[in-house]
N, C-alpha and C positions, 0 to 999 in steps of 0.2 A: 877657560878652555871652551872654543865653540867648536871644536869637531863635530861633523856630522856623526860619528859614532857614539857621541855623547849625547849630542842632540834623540839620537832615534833610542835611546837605552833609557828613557821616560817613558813612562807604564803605557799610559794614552798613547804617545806616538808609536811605541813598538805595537803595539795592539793595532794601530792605521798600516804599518809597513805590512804586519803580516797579515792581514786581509788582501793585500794587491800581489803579495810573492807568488811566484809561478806564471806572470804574464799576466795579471787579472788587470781588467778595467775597470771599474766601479764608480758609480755615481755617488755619493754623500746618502740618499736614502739607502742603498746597497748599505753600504758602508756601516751605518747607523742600526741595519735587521741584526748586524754579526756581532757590533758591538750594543748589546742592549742595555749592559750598565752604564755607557757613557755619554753623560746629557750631551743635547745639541749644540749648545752655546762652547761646551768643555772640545765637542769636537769638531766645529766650526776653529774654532781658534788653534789647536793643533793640525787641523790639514793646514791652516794659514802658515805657522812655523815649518811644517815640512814643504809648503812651497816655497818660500821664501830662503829656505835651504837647498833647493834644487834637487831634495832625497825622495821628493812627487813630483808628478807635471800633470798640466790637462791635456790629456791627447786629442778630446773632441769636444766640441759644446754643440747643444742640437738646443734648437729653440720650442720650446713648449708653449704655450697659450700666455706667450707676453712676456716667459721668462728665460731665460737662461739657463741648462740644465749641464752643469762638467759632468766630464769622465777625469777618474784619474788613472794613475799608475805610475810604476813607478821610473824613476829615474834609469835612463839606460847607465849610468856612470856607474862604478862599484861605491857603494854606504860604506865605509869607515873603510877606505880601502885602503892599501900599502902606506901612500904618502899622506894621508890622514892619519893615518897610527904611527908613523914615524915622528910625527912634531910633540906627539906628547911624552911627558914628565915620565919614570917610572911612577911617581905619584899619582898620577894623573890615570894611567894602565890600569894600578892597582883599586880606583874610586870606580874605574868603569866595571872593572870583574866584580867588585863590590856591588853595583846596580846590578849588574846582570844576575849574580848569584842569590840580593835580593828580592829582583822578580820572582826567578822560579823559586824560591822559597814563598813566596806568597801564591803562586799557582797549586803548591803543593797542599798550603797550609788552607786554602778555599777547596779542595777536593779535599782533606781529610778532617772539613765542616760542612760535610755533609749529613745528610739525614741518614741515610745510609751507603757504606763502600764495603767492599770488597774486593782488595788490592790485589788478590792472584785473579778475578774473572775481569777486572776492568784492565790488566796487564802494568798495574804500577808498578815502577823498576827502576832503582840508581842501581851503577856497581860503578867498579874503578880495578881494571888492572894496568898489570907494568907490562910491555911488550917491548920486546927488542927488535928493532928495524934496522939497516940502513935510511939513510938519506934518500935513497930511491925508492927503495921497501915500503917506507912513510909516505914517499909523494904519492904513489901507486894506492896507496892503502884509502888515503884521504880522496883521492879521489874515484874513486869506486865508491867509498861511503857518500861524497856528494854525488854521485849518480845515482844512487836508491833512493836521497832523501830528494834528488829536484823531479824524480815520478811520482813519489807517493806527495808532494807539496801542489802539484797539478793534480789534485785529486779532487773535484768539486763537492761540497758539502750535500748531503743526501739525508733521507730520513734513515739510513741503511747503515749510515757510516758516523763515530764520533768521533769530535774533536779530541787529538791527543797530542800532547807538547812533547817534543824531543829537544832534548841540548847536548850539544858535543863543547868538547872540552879537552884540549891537546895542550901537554904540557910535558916538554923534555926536563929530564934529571936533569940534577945542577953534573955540570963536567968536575971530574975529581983529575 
């Protein structure tokens, strides 16, 4: 399977997507402050797989003192969009949910090895209910929750502010 949705659902490259989400531009040393676990060599060769995927681009190159300096960002196309998720397997569905659900299990499992947390002042929170919608109810619902999350994802990185991962997760009852 080489869906792009596959493709970006690797630790390293999900970590290059969400650096550039919300409009950002970023050069490689940009890139590299945010990501500081991941060597250069490791993310040299993953922006290469996300351009060569078309899920990056370089919007500018501005010449420096002999060299060549890109910007990135990301692809105006939608990453794993409709007709990408449609070619795959239910197999194939169920290895992606799999990656993803084992990300944030290891985002989770690196914040509670820390030296020290405390999970009610740093605001760590799963829940899970059942909501009853309409079809319409649910479009309306989702999209108001993507409008909270595409202000606060434009929210630039400050001494004031920490990074906090959110995952949503929509999944209708089986029909009886």
């Amino acid at each position: 399977m080489d869906s792009k949705a596959k493709l970006i659902l690797h630790p390293v490259r999900m970590k290059i997507v969400q650096t550039l989400i919300g409009g950002r531009e970023l050069n490689v040393q940009d890139i590299a402050q945010k990501l500081t676990d991941v060597p250069q060599a490791t993310l040299y060769r993953h922006l290469n797989k996300l351009l060569e995927a078309e899920v990056i681009r370089v919007v500018r190159e501005n010449q420096i003192r002999g060299t060549v300096e890109k910007i990135f960002a990301l692809s105006e196309h939608e990453i794993g969009g409709k007709e990408d998720l449609e070619k795959l397997s239910r197999d194939e569905h169920l290895n992606l949910f799999l990656t993803f659900m084992t990300h944030l299990l290891g985002k989770y499992e690196s914040y509670l090895n820390q030296e020290q947390i405390n999970l009610f002042a740093d605001g760590v929170s799963f829940r899970e209910a059942i909501v009853y919608l309409t079809d319409e109810e649910f479009k309306d619902f989702a999209l108001e929750l993507s409008k909270l999350m595409q202000r606060v994802i434009e929210n630039e990185p400050s001494s004031d502010r920490q990074a906090r991962h959110i995952a949503s997760i929509f999944i209708p009852e089986q029909k009886k």
